[in-house]
C-alpha positions as CSV (number, residue, x, y, z in Angstrom):
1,X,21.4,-19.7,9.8
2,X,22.5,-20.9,6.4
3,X,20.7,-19.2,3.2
4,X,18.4,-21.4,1.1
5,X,19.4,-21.7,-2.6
6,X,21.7,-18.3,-2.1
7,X,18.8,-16.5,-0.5
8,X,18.9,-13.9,2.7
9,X,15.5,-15.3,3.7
10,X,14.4,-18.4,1.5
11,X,11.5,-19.0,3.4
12,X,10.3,-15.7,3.5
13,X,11.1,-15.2,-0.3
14,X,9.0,-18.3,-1.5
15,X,5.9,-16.5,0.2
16,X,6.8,-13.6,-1.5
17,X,6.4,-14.3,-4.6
18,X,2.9,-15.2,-4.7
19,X,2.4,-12.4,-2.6
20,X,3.2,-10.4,-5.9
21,X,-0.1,-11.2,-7.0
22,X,-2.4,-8.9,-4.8
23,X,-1.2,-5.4,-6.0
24,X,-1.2,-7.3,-9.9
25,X,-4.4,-8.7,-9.5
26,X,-5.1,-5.1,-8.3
27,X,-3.6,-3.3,-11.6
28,X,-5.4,-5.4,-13.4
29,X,-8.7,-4.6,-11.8
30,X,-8.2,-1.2,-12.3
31,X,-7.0,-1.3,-16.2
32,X,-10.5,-2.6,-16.8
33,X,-12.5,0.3,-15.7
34,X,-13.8,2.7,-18.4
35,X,-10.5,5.6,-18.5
36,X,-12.8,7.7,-21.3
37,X,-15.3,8.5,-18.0
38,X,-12.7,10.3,-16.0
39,X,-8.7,9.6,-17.6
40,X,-7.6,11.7,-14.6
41,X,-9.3,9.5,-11.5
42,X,-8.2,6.4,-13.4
43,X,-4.8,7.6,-14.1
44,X,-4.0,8.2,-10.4
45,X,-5.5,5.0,-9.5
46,X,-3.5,3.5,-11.7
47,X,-0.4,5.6,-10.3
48,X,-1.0,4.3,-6.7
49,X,-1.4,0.7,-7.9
50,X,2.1,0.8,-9.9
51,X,3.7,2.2,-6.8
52,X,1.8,-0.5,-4.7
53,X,3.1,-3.3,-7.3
54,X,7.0,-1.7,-6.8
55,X,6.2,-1.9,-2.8
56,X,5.6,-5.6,-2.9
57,X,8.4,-6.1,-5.6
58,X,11.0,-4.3,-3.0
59,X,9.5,-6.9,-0.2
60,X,10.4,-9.7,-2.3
61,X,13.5,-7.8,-3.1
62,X,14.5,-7.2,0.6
63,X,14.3,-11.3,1.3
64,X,16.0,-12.5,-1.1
65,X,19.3,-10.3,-1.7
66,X,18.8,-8.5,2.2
67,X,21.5,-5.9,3.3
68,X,20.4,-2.5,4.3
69,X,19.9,-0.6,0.9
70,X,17.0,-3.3,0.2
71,X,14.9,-2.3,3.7
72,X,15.5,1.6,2.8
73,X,14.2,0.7,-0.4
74,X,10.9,-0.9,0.8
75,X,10.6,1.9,3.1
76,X,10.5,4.8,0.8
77,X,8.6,2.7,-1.3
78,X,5.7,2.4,1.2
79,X,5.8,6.0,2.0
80,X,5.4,6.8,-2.3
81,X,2.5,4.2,-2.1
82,X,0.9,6.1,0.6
83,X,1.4,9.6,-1.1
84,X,-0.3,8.3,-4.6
85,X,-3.0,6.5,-2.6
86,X,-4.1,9.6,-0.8
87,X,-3.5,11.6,-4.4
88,X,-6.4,9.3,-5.6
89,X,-8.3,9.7,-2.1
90,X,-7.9,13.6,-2.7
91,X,-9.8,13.3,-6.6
92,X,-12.2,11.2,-5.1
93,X,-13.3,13.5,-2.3
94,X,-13.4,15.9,-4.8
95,X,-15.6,14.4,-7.3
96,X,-17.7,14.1,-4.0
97,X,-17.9,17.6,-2.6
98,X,-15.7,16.3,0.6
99,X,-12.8,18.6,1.3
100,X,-10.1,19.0,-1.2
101,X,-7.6,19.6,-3.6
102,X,-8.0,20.2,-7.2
103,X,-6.4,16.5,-8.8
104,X,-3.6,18.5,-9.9
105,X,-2.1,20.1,-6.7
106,X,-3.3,16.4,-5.5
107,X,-0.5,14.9,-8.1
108,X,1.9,17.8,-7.4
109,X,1.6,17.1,-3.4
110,X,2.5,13.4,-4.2
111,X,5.0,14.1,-6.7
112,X,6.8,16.4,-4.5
113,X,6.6,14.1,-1.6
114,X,7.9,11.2,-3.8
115,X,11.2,13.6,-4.9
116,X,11.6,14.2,-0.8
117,X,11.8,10.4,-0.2
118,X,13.8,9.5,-2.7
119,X,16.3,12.6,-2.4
120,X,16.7,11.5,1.3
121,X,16.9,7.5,0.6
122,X,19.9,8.4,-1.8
123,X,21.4,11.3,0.4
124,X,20.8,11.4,3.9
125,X,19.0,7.5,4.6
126,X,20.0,7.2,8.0
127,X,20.0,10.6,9.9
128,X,16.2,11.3,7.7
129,X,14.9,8.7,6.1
130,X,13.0,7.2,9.1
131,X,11.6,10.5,10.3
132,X,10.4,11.8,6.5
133,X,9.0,8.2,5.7
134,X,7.3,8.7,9.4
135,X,5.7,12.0,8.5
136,X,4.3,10.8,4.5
137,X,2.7,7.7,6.6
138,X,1.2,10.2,10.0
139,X,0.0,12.9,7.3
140,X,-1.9,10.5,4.3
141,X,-2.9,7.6,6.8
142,X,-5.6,9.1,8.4
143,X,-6.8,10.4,5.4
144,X,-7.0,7.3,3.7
145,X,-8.6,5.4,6.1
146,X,-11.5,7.9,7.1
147,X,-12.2,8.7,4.0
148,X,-12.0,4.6,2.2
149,X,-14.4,4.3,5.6
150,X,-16.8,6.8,4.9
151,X,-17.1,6.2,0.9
152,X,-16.9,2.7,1.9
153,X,-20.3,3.5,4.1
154,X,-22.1,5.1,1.4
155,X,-21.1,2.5,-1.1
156,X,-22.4,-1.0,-1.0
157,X,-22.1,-4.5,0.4
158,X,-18.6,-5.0,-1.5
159,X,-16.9,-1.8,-0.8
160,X,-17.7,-2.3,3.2
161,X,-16.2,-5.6,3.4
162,X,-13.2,-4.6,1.8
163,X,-13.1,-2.0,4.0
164,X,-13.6,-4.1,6.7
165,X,-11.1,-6.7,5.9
166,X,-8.6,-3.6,5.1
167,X,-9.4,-2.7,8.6
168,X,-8.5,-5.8,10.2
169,X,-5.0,-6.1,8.2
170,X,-4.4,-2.9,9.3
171,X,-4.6,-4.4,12.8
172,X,-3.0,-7.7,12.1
173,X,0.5,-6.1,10.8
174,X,1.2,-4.3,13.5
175,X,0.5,-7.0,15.6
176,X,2.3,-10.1,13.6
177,X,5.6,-7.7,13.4
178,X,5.6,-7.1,17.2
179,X,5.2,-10.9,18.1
180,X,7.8,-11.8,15.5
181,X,10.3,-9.7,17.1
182,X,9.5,-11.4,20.5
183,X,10.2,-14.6,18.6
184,X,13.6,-13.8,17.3
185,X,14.6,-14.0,20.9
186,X,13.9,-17.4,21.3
187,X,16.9,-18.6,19.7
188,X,15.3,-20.6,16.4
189,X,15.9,-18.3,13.4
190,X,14.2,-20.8,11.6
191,X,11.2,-20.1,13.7
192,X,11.4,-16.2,13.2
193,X,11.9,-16.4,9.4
194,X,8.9,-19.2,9.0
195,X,6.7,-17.3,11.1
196,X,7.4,-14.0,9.2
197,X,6.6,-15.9,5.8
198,X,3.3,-17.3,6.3
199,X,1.8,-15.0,9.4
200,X,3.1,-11.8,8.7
201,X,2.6,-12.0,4.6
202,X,-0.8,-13.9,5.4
203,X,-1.4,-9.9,7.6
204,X,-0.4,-8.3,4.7
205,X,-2.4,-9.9,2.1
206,X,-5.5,-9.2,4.3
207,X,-4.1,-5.2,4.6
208,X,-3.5,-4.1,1.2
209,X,-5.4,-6.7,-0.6
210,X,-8.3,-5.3,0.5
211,X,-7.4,-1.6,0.3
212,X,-6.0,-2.3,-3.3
213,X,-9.2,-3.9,-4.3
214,X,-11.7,-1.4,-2.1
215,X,-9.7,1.8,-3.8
216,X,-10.6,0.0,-7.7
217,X,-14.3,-0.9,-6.5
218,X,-14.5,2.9,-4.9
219,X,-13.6,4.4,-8.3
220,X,-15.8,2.1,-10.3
221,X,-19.1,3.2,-8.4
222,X,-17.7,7.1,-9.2
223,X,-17.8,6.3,-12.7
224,X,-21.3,5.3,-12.6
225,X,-23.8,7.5,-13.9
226,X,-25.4,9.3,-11.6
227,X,-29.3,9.5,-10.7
228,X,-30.9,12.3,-11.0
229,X,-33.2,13.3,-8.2
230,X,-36.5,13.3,-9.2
């Protein structure tokens, strides 16, 4: 299949670039909450949506240039994502009375993490990388999700749509990948590619738009004061 304008996947890469907006539009959310009310919670949350931000940037990275160091890079950079995310989860429980860390072993854990991935993208990519960025995703995953669910319970209206649409990307991905690959054996590359650019991006929009957006609203209703029972 010939490359469009130079491109590895020119169809996938035009998608890809609007995509870009969804962890932006994210950062941007979270720079307008109030950082005098807690700098630490809104310094991690701004930590996981940088890292979300780079993960979208190595997508668009990965379709247009391709080759093998480009899909290592987007994998380590969805495990880092995943290690801030749950660094914020962790102050949030905390601020909560749920089980925790203190918000600095919480940074530590995800710093250290982060060190491990890229230490093994850089050294040892194809004997470990799988299996470490495996792990970061088995141990944060369910943390992030029960605990998004439950805050997104006790929240409001907002916080358990988001959840809910987070909830259905979460089962569209998974889903859109393993169709795709049942596609690539049809013969029409042109097929595969297309479908990956509009169904599978359209999956991930739904996933992390609305965890991206769910973690910033979550945060906001922390920073509200709190009533006093009477």
């Amino acid at each position: 299949m010939p490359a469009i304008a130079g491109l590895f996947n020119g169809v996938a890469t035009l998608t890809a670039v609007p995509l870009i907006a969804v962890p932006l539009h994210v950062l941007y959310l979270s720079q307008r909450l109030d950082a005098k009310k807690d700098p630490m919670l809104v310094s991690l949350l701004t930590c996981f949506c940088v890292t979300l931000t780079c993960l979208f940037c190595t997508n668009l990275i990965q379709h247009a240039v391709g080759g093998l160091s480009s899909v290592r890079a987007h994998e380590a950079m969805a495990a880092v994502q995943a290690l801030f995310n749950a660094a914020m989860i962790n102050a949030l429980r905390h601020r909560s009375g749920f089980r925790s860390v203190v918000d600095e072993q919480g940074l530590a854990m995800a710093l250290a993490g982060t060190v491990m991935v890229v230490h093994t993208t850089l050294t040892h990519p194809d004997k470990y990388l799988e299996p470490v960025c495996g792990a970061v995703q088995l141990l944060t995953a369910p943390l992030i999700v029960c605990t998004m669910g439950a805050f997104s319970w006790r929240g409001d209206a907002r916080a358990w749509r988001l959840f809910v649409r987070s909830c259905i990307g979460l089962v569209l991905v998974p889903l859109a990948v393993g169709v795709e690959k049942q596609m690539c054996g049809l013969g029409s590359p042109w097929l595969a590619r297309g479908y990956h650019a509009v169904i599978d991006h359209s999956a991930i929009w739904c996933l992390f738009g609305g965890v991206g957006q769910n973690a910033v609203h979550l945060v906001g209703l922390s920073l509200l004061p709190k009533q006093r029972e009477v």
